[in-house]
C-alpha positions as YAML, in Angstrom:
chain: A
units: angstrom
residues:
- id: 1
  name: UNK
  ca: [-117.78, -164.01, -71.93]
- id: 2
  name: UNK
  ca: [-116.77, -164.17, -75.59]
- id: 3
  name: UNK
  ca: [-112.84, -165.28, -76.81]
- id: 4
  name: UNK
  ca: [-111.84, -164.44, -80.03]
- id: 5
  name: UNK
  ca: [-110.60, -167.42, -82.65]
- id: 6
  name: UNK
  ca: [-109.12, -166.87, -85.50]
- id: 7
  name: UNK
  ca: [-110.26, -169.20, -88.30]
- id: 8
  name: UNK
  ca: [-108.42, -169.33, -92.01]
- id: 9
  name: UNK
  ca: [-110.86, -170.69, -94.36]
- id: 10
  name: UNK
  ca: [-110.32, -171.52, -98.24]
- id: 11
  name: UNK
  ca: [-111.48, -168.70, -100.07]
- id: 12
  name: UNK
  ca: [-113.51, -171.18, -101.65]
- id: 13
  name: UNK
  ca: [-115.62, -171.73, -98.48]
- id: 14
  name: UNK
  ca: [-115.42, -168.48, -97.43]
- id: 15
  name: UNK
  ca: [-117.16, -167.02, -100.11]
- id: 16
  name: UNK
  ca: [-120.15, -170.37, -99.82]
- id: 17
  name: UNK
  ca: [-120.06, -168.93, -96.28]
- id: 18
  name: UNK
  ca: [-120.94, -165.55, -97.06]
- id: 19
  name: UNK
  ca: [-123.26, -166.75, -99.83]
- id: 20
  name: UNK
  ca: [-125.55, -168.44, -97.60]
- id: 21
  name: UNK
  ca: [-125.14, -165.83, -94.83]
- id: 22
  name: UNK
  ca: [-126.82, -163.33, -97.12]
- id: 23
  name: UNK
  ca: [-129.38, -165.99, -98.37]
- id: 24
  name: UNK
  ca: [-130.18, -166.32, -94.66]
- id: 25
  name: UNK
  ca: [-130.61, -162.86, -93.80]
- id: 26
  name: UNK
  ca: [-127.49, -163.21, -91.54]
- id: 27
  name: UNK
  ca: [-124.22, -161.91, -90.88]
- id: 28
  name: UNK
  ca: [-121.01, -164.06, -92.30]
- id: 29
  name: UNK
  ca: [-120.45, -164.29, -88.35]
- id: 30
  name: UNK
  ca: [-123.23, -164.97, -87.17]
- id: 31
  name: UNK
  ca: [-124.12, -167.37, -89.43]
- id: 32
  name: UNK
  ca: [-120.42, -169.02, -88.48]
- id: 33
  name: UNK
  ca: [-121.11, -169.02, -85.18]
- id: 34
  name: UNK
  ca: [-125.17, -170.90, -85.58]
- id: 35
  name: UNK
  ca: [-123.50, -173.94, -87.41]
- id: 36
  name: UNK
  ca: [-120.84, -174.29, -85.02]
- id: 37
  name: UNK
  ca: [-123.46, -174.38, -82.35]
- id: 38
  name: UNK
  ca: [-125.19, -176.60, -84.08]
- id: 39
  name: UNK
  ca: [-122.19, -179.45, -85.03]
- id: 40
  name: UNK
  ca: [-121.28, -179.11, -81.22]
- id: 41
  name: UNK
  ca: [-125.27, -180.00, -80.00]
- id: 42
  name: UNK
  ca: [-125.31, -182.64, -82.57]
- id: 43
  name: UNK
  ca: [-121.98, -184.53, -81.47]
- id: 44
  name: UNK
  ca: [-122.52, -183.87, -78.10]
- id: 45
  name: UNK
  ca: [-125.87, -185.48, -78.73]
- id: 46
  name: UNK
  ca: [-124.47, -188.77, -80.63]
- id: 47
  name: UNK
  ca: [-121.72, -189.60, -77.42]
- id: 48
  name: UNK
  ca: [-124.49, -189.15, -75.29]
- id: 49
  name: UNK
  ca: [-126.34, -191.52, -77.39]
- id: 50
  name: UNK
  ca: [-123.53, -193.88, -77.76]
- id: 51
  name: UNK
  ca: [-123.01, -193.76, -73.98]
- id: 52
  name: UNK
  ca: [-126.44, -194.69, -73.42]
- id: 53
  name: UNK
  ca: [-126.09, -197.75, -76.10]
- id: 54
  name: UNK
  ca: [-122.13, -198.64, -73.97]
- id: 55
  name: UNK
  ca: [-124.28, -198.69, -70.40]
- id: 56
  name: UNK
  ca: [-127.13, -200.76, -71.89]
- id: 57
  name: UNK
  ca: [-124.99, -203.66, -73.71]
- id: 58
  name: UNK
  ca: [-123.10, -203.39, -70.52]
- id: 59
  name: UNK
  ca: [-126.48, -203.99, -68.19]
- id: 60
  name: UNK
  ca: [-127.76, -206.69, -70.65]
- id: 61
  name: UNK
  ca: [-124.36, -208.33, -70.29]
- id: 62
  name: UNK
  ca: [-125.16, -208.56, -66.64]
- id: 63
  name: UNK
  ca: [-128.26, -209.26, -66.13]
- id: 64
  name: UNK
  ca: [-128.71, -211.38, -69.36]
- id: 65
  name: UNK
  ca: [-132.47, -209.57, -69.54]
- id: 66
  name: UNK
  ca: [-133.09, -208.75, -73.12]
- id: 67
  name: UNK
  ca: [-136.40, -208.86, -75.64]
- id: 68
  name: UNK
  ca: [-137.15, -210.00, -78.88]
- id: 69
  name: UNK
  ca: [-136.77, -207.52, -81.54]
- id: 70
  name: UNK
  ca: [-140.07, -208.57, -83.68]
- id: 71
  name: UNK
  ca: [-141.75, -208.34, -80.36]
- id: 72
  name: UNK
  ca: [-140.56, -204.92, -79.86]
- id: 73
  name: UNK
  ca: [-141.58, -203.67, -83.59]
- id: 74
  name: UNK
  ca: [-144.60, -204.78, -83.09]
- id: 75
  name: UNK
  ca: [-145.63, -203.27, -79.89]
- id: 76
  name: UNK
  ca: [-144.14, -199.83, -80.98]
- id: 77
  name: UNK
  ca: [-146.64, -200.25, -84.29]
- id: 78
  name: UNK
  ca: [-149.36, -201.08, -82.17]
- id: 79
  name: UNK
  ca: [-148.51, -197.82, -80.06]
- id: 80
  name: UNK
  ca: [-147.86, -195.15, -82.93]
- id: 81
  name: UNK
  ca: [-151.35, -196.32, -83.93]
- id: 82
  name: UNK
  ca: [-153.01, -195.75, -81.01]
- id: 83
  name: UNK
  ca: [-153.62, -199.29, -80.66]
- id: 84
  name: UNK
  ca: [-154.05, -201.04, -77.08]
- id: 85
  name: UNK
  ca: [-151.20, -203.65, -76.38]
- id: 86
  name: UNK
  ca: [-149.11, -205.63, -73.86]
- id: 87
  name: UNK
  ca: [-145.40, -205.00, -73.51]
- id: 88
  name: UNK
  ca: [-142.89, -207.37, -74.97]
- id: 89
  name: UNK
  ca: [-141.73, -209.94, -72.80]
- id: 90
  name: UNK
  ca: [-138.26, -210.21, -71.34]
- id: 91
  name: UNK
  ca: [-136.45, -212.76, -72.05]
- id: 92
  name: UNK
  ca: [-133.24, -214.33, -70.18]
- id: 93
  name: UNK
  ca: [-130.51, -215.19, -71.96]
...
């Protein structure tokens, strides 16, 4: 189901709007409606991230389990290169 929304933009914008509809082989409309989609995914996206970041400060807080961030770097370099290594180790706080 669609709902129609009325949206007044500055003429200014409106006209950069329809400028890089065309460009894109789009409709003004459609072209609306793709970024919209797209700034929705994309905050949706960051409060799920920040969520994730509340929930683990919150478990680190409680179980005082965290790892040293030089460790870390290194073991994800070792990884992106293919290389074999052992995990970080945890460390309580």
């Amino acid at each position: 189901m669609t709902t129609a929304t009325t949206l007044k933009l500055p003429d200014p914008l409106k006209a950069r709007i329809n400028s890089a509809a065309k460009a894109a082989g789009k409709t003004p409309h459609a072209f609306m409606i793709e970024a919209l989609t797209e700034q929705t995914e994309r905050d949706e996206r960051r409060r799920d991230f920040l969520n994730a970041a509340l929930a683990a400060e919150k478990e680190t807080a409680k179980t005082g389990i965290t790892y040293d961030a030089d460790e870390v770097h290194s073991y994800l370099r070792a990884k992106i290169s293919g290389k074999s290594t052992q995990r970080p180790r945890q460390i309580k706080r």
